[in-house]
C-alpha positions in Angstrom: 0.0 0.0 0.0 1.4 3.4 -0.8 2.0 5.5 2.4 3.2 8.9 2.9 6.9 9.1 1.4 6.3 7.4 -1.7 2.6 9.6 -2.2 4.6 12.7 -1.0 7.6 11.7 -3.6 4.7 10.9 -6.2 3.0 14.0 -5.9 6.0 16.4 -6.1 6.7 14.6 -9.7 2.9 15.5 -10.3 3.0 19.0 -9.6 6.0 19.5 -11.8 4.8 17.9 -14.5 0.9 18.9 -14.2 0.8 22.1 -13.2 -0.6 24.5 -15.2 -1.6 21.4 -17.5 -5.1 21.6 -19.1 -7.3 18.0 -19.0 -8.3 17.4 -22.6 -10.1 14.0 -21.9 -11.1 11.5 -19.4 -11.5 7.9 -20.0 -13.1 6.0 -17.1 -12.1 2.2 -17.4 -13.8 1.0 -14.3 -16.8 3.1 -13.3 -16.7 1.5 -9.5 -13.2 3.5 -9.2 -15.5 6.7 -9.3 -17.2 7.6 -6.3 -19.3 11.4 -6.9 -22.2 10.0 -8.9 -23.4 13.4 -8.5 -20.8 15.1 -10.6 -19.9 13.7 -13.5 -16.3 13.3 -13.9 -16.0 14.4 -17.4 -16.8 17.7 -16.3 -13.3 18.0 -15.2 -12.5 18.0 -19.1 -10.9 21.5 -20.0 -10.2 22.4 -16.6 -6.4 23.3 -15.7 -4.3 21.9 -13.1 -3.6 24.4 -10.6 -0.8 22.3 -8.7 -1.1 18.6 -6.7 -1.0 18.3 -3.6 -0.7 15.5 -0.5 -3.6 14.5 2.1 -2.5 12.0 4.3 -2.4 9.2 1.2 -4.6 11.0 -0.9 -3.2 12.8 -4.2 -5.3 16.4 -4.6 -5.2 18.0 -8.0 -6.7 21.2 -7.7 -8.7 22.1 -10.7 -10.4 26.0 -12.0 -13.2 24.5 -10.3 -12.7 22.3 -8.0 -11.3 19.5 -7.0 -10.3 16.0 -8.3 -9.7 13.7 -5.0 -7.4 10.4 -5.9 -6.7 7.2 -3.2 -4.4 4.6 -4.4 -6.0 2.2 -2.1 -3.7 -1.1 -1.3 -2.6 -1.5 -5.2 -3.5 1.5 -7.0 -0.4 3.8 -8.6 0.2 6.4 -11.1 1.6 6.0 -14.8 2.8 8.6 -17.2 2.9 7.9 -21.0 3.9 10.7 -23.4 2.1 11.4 -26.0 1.9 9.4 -28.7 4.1 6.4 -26.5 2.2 2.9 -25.9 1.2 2.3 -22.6 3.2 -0.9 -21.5 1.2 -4.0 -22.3 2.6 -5.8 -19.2 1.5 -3.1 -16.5 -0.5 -2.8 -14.5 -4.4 -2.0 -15.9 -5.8 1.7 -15.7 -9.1 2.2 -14.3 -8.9 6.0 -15.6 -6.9 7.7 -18.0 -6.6 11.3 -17.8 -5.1 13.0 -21.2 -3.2 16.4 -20.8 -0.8 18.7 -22.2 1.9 16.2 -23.7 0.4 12.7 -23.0 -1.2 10.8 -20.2 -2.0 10.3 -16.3 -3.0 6.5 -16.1 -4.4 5.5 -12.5 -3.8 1.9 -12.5 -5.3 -1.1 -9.9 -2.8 -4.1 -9.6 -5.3 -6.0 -7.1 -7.8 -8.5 -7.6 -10.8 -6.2 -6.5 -10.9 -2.3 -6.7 -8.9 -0.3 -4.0 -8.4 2.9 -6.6 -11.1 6.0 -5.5 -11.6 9.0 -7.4 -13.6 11.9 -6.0 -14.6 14.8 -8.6 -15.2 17.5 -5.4 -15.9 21.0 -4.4 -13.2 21.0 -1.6 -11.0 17.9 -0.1 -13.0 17.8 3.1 -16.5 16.5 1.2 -14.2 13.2 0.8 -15.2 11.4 3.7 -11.9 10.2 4.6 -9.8 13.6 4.1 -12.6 14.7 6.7 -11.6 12.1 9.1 -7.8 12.3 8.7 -5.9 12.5 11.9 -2.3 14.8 12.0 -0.3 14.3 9.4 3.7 13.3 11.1 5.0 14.7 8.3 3.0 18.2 8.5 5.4 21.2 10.2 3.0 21.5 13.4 3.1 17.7 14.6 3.5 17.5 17.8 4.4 15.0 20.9 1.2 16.3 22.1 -0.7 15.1 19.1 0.8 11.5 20.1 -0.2 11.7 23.4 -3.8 12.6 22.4 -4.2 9.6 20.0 -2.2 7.0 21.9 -1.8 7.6 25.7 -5.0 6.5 27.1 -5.9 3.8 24.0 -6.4 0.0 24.8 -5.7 -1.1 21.7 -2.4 -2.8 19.9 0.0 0.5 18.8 0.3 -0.9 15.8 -3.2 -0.6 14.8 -3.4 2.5 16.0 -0.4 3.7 14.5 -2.6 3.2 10.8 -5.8 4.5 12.2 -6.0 7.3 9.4 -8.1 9.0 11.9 -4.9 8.8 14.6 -1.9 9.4 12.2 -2.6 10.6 8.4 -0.3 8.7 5.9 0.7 5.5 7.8 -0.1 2.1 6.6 1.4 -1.7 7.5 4.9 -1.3 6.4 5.7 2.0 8.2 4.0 1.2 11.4 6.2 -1.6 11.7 9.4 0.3 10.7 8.1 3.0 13.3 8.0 0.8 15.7 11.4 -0.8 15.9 12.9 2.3 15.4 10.9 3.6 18.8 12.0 0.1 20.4 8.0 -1.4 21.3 6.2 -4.1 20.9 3.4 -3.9 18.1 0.7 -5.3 20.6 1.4 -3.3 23.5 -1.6 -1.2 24.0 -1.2 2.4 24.4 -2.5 3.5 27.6 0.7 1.3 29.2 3.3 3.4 27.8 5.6 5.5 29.5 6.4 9.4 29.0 9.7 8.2 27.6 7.9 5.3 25.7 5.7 8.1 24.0 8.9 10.2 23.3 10.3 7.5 21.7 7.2 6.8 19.3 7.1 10.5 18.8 10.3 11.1 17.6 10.5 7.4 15.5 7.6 8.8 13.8 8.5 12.0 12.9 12.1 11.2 12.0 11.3 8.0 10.1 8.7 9.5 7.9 11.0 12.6 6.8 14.0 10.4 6.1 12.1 8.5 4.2 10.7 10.9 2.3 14.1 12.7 2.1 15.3 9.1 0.1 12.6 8.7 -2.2 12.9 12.2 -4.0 13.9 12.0 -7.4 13.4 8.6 -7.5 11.2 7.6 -11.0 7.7 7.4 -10.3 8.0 4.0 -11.4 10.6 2.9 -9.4 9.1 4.2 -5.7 7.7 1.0 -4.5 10.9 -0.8 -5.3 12.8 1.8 -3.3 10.5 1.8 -0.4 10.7 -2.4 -0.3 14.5 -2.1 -0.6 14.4 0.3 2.4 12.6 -1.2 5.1 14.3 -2.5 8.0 11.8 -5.3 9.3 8.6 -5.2 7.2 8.8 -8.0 5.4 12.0 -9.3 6.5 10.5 -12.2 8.2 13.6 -15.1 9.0 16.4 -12.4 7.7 18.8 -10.3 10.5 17.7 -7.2 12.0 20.1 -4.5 10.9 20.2 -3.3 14.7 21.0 -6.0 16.8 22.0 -8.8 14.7 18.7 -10.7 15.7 15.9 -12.7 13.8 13.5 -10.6 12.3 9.7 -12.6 13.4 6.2 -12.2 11.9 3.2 -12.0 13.9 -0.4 -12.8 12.3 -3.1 -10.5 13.9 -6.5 -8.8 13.6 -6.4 -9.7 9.5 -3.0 -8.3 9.2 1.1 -9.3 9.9 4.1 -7.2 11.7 6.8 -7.8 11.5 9.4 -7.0 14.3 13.0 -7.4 16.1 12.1 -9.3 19.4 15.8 -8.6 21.0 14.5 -4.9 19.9 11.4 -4.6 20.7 9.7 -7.5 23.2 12.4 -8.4 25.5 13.1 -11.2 23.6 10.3 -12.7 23.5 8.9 -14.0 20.2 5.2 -13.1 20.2 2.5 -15.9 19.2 
């Protein structure tokens, strides 16, 4: 799933390229990837791009009027295609095509069901999700406070609060996990048992993670982001291999319809959760 350095990365490359664009066409491949059935999205046809923006995971391209609203879900991503190229045959399908100033946003789906949204909007907030989003760590006013708020008094695992979009905008599985051995804590500890310097720890793991991160992936090719973000991680998904830490065995733990992955001689006290 695409999370905030690889979206912020993305969108950067989008502004520079679209900005000041004008949308000559719309082609909507899968009409369930559209979800304003109230506006149609080919009234975005002749508009201009006034710049792109991030929202949490959300991609914002703000229009003459309006605003078109883009999640990439677990699988969705972004191709460019020049004008008069041939989209790649072995890609990933496009569920919409947007045709600009010299060639072609594709928003492509590599899952078996639909994850890709697109909203066609007056303003970001009448996407239900942007309303809900919780502070960004990326965003220059997040705070140890803000951590405190969303975590302190929580009985729930810190790892699923961690990518509660409504806790933390722009944090999915693979961060929360890299967040968390970085911060040294257990992925099922609940919140309300942490300490002051366990909540310090998160906060700064969180904030530094995410900007170094972000730092990495710019100027990477658009279509080389996930690769980079894969080849980066520390523990997610390094299940059996060393942790780059200590030296340890990296373990997996199945939970709540999702995995972590983590350092137990980081992060549990050594002991390998079940």
């Amino acid at each position: 799933m695409p999370e905030s350095p690889e979206v912020q990365a993305l969108v950067e490359w989008l502004d520079g390229r679209l900005r000041g664009c004008r949308i000559h066409g719309i082609d909507l491949v899968e009409f369930r990837a559209y979800k304003t059935r109230a506006r149609p999205l080919t009234s975005a046809v002749g508009q201009t791009i006034a710049g792109v923006s991030r929202l949490g995971k959300f991609i914002d391209l703000r229009l003459d009027d309006g605003h078109l609203v883009i999640s990439l879900g677990r699988h969705g991503w972004v191709r460019w295609t020049d004008a008069g190229a041939t989209p790649p045959a072995d890609g990933a399908p496009a569920l919409a095509v947007l045709a600009v100033d010299g060639g072609a946003i594709e928003f492509t789906d590599a899952g078996s069901w639909v994850s890709l949204g697109l909203w066609l909007v007056n303003g970001p907030a009448d996407v239900p999700g942007i309303a809900k989003l919780g502070p960004d760590p990326l965003g220059p006013g997040f705070s140890r406070d803000a951590v405190d708020r969303a975590v302190a008094r929580r009985r729930k695992q810190l790892k699923a609060i961690l990518q509660e979009q409504e806790s933390f905008a722009g944090i999915g599985n693979a961060y929360s996990d890299e967040i968390l051995h970085r911060a040294r804590l257990s992925p099922v500890v609940h919140g309300d048992t942490l300490t002051g310097d366990d909540l310090e720890r998160l906060f700064e793991a969180m904030r530094d993670e995410l900007a170094e991160a972000t730092s990495a992936r710019r100027g990477i090719p658009i279509d080389a982001l996930k690769q980079a973000k894969a080849a980066a991680m520390a523990v997610h998904g390094r299940a059996g291999q060393r942790c780059p830490a200590c030296g340890g065995t990296v373990q997996e733990l199945a939970f709540g319809g999702t995995t972590a992955q983590y350092c137990p001689s980081c992060q549990t006290d050594g002991q390998v959760l079940a």
